[in-house]
C-alpha positions in Angstrom: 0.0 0.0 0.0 2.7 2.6 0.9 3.9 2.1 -2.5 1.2 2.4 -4.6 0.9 6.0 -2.3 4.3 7.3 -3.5 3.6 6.4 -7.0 0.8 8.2 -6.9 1.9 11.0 -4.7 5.2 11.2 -7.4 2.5 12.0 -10.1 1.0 15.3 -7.9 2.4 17.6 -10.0 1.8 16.2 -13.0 -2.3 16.3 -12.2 -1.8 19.9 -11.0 -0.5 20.5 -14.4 -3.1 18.8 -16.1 -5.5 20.9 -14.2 -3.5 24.6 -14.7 -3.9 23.3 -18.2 -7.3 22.4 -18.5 -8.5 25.7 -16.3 -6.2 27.6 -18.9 -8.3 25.9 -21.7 -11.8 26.2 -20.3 -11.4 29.8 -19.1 -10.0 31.6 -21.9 -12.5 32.4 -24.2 -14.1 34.2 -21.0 -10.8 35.7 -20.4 -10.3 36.6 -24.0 -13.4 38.7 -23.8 -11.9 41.2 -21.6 -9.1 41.5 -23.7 -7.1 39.2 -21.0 -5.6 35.7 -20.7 -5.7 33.5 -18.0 -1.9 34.6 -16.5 -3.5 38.0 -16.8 -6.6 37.4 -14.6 -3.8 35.9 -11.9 -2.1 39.3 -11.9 -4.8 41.5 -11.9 -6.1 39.1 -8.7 -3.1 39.2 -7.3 -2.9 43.2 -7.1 -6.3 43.6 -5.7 -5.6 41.5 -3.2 -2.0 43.1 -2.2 -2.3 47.2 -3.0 0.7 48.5 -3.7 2.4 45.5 -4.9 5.4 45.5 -6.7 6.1 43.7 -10.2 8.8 41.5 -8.2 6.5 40.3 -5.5 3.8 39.4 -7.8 6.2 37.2 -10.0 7.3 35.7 -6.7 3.9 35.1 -5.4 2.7 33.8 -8.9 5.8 31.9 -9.7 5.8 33.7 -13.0 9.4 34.8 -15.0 10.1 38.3 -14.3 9.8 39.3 -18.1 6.3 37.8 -18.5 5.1 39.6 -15.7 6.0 42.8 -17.0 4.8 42.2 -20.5 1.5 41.2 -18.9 1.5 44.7 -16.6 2.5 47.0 -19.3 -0.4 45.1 -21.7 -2.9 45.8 -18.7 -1.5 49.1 -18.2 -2.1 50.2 -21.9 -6.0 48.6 -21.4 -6.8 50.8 -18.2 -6.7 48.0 -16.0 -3.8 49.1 -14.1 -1.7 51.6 -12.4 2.4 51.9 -11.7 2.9 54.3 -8.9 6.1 55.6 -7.0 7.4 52.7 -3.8 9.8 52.9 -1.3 13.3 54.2 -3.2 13.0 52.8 -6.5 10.4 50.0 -6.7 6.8 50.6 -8.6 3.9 49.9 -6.8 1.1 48.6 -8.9 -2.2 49.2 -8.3 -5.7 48.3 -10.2 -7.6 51.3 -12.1 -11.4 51.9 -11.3 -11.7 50.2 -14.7 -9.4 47.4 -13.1 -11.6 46.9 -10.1 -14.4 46.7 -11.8 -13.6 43.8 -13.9 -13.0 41.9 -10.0 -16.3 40.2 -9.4 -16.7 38.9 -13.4 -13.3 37.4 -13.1 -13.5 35.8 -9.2 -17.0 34.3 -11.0 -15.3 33.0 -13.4 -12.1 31.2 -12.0 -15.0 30.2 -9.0 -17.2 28.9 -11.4 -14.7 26.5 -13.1 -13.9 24.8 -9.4 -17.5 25.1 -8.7 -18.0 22.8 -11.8 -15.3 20.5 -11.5 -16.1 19.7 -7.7 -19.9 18.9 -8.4 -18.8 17.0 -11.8 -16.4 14.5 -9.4 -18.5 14.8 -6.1 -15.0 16.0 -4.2 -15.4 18.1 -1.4 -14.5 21.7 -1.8 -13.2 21.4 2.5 -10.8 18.4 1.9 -8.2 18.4 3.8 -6.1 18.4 0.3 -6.9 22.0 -0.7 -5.2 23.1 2.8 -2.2 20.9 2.2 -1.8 22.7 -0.9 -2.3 26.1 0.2 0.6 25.0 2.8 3.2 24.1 0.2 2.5 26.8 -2.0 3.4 29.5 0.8 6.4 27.0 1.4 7.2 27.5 -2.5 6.6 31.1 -2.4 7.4 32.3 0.9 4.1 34.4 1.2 1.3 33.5 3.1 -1.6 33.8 1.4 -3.9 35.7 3.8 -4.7 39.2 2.4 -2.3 42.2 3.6 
């Protein structure tokens, strides 16, 4: 038995990929129609939920290259959706527009929908004990705890 669990524990992140994949897939055309991508949505999450963030922390907390991340920004900028500010010395704060915040509840329905669907399609529990084990090693990975600032 304690075999069979490693095997399957060894192919963890391939599933997780499978799944990043398949929420990319299902969720873009939605995306899409705000002139966004899925990576996109993430950032645009991300800032609302850290004000004043800067372009290194939110490829840290994303786990995102740097150079994406300020493609992504500078694409969002030039759509309204966000801000770059002054930070402490040099750093840029980034910050949502009012257009920016506006688009938040369409895209937490979205990405909440897709989970919504998949947990009633497979009957899993949305409180398993699973989804806080992951939440634990991803603040391991990144080093952030997820709670709001």
């Amino acid at each position: 038995m304690e075999a069979f669990y490693m095997d399957n524990l060894g192919n963890l992140a391939q599933d997780i990929s499978i799944l990043h994949r398949q929420y990319y897939k299902d969720t873009g055309n939605d995306f899409k129609k705000l002139d966004l991508n899925p990576t996109a949505t993430c950032i645009l999450l991300t800032v609302n939920d850290h004000p004043n963030i800067n372009q290194q922390e939110i490829s840290e907390r994303l786990v995102i290259d740097k150079s994406l991340t300020a493609r992504e920004i500078n694409r969002m900028q030039k759509l309204n959706y966000l801000d770059k500010g002054n930070g402490k010395g040099k750093s840029v704060t980034i910050n949502l527009t009012d257009l920016g915040r506006s688009l938040m509840p369409q895209l937490r329905h979205i990405r909440q929908q897709w989970w919504t669907d998949k947990f009633a399609e497979t009957g899993i529990d949305a409180n398993s004990p699973l989804m806080e084990g992951i939440q634990t090693i991803v603040e391991h990975v990144t080093g952030y705890d997820n709670q709001l600032d």
